[in-house]
C-alpha positions in Angstrom: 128.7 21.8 -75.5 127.4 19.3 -78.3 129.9 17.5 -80.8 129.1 20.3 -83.5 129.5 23.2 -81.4 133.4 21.8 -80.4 133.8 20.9 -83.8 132.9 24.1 -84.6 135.5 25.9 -82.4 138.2 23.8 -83.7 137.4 24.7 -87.6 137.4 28.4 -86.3 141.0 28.2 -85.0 141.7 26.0 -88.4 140.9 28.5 -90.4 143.3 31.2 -88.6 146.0 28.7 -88.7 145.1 28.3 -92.6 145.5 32.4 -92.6 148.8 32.8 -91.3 150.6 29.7 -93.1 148.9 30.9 -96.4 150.6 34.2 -95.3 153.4 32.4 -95.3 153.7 30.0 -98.3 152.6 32.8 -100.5 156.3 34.7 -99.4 157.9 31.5 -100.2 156.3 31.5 -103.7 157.2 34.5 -104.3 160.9 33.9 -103.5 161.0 30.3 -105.0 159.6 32.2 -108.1 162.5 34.8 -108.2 165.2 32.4 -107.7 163.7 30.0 -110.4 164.0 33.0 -112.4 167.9 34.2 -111.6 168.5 30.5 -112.7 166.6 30.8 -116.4 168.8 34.5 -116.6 171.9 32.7 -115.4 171.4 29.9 -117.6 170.8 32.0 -121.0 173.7 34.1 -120.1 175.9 30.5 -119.9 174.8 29.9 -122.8 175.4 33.1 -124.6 178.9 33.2 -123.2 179.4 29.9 -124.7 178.6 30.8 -128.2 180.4 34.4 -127.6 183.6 32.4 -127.4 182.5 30.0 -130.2 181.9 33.0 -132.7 185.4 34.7 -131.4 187.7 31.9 -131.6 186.2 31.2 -135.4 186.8 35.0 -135.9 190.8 34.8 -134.6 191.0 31.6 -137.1 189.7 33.6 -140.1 191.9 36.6 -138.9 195.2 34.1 -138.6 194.1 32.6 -142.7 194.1 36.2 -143.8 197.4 37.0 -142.4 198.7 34.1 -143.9 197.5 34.8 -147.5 198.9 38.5 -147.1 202.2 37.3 -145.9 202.2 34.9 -148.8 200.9 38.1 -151.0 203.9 40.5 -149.9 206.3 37.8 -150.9 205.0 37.2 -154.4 205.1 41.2 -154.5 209.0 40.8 -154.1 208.9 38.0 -156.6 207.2 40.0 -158.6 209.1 42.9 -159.2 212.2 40.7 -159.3 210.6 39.3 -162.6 212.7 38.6 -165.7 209.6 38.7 -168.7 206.3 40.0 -168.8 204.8 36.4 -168.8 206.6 35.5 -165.2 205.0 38.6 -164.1 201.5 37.6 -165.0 202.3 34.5 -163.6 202.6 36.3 -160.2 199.8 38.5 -160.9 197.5 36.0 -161.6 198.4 34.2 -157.9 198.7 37.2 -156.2 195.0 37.9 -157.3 193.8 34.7 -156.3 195.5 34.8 -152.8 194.0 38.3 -152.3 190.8 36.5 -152.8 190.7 34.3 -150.6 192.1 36.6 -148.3 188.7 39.1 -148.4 186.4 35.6 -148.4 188.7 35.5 -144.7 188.2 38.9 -144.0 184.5 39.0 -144.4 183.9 35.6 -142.7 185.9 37.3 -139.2 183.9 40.2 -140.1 179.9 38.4 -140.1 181.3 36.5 -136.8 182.3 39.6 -135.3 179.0 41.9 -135.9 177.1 38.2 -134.5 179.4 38.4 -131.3 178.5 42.4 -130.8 175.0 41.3 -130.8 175.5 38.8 -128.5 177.4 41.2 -126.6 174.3 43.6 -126.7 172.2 40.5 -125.4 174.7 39.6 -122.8 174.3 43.5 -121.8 170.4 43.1 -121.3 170.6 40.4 -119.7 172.9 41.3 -117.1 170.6 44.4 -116.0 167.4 42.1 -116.2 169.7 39.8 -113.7 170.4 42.8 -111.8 167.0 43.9 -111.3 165.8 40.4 -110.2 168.3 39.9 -107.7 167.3 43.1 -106.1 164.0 41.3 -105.7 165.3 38.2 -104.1 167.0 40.2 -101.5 163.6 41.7 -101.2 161.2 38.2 -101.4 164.0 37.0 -99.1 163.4 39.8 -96.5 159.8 39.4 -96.8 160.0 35.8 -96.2 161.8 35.9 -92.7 159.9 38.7 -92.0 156.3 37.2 -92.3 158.1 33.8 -91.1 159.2 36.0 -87.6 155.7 37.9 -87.7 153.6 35.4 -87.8 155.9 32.8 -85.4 154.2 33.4 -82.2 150.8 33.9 -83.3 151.0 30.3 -85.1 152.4 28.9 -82.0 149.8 30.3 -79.8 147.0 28.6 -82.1 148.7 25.2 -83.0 148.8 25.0 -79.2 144.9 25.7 -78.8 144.0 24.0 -81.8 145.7 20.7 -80.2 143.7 21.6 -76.8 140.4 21.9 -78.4 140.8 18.6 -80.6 141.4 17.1 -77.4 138.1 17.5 -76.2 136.5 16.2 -79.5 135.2 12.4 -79.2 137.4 10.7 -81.0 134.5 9.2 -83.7 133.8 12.9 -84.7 137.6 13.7 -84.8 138.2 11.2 -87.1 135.7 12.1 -89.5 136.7 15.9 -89.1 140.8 14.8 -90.0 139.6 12.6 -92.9 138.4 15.8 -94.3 140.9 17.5 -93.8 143.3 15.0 -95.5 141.3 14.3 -98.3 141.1 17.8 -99.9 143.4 20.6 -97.3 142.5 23.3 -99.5 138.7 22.4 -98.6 136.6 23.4 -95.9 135.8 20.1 -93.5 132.6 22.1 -92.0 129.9 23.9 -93.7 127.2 26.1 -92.5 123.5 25.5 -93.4 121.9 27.9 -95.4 118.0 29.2 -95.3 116.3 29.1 -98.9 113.2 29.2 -98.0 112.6 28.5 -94.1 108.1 28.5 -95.0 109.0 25.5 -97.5 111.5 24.2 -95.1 114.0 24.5 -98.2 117.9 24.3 -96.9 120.9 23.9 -98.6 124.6 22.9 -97.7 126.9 25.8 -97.5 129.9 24.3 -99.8 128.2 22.4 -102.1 125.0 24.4 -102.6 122.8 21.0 -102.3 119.6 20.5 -100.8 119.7 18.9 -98.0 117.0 17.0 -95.4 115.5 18.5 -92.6 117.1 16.0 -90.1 120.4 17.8 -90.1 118.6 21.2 -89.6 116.5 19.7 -86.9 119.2 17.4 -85.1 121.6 20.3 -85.0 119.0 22.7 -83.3 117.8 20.0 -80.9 121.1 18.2 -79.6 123.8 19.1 -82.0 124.8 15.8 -83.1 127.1 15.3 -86.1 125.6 15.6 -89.3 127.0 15.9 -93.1 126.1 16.6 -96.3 124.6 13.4 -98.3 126.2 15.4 -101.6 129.4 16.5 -100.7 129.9 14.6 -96.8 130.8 18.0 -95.2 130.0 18.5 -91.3 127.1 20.8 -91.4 126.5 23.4 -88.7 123.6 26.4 -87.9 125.3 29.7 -87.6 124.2 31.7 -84.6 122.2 34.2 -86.9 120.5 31.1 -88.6 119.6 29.1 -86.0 118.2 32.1 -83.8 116.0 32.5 -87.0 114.8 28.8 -87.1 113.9 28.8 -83.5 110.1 29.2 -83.0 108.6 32.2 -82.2 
């Protein structure tokens, strides 16, 4: 079997192992992505309680200063029907009015704060059943991400443990150049196939990149099978069964 052909067979199995661990990661995104998302709930809920508090504890204070002024009222009411001439009485009049003042300017202020914290309140409300709803999808992303994880298990055993056999039996030169690939970009293919444009013109192309390539490759990989790459992109070309049974002569 040449270099190509076992290189070949271990980007096959690579590709399966890329399958299932793809599987995988996408569960864990999905989870990581619902938890990240209980947090930003939780956290706008922390701060919402925060500023609940704020608005009540300036409410009680504006309710205590209005109880104040309408004690202080009620006693000038005494004073004021205990009054000896009509000028003492206006006297008390006049204060009364201004404490009764200043008690509505209270009254109102604990009023605005209260209507702000039933709003919060209401927000505080939503937010609790959007929490709700997401944590019934973290059970669920949670659930799905053992079960893919226990799915999956022996399958990706099975294939890291043929993977490791067939890289074994790769010549170390070409295995290098195979994991360099691999390292570079993971998300990349390290192997391409070679694709027929036009076979009268001898016209091929490289099957990641979409460059031209030389005939050498095409010609090498059909003769002996040695390792060849793309001058544009330095991907291990191979022939595909269907396209090198096509480029063999007639």
């Amino acid at each position: 079997m040449s270099v190509t052909a076992k290189l070949q067979r271990l980007f096959e199995i690579e590709k399966q192992l890329r399958g299932l661990r793809s599987r995988l990661r996408a569960a864990e995104r999905f989870l990581t992505e619902q938890v990240a998302q209980l947090d930003k709930l939780d956290a706008q809920k922390a701060g919402l309680e925060t500023t609940l508090k704020q608005l009540r504890a300036k409410s009680g204070t504006h309710e205590g200063e209005a109880k104040q002024f309408e004690e202080k009222i009620a006693k000038l009411r005494e004073q004021m029907n205990n009054a000896q001439t009509n000028k003492e009485y206006k006297a008390f009049l006049l204060e009364i009015n201004g404490f009764t003042a200043e008690k509505d300017k209270e009254e109102s202020a604990a009023l605005e704060l209260l209507s702000e914290a039933d709003k919060i309140e209401a927000e505080l409300a939503e937010i609790d059943g959007k929490r709700d709803e997401r944590a019934t999808l973290r059970t669920k992303a949670e659930s799905d991400r053992a079960e893919r994880e226990q799915e999956i298990a022996g399958r990706l055993s099975e294939l890291e443990d043929e993977y490791a056999k067939r890289a074994s039996e790769v010549p170390a030169e070409a295995m290098a150049v195979y994991q360099e690939l691999l390292t570079q970009d993971p998300d990349e293919d390290p192997m391409a196939p070679i694709e027929i444009q036009d076979r009268k013109r001898h016209e091929y192309t490289c099957g990641a990149c979409m460059m031209t390539i030389p005939m050498e490759p095409v010609v090498g990989l059909l003769s002996h099978g040695g390792l060849f790459r793309c001058p544009s992109c330095q991907v291990i070309l191979y022939l595909e069964e269907e396209t090198a049974q096509k480029l063999q002569p007639s």
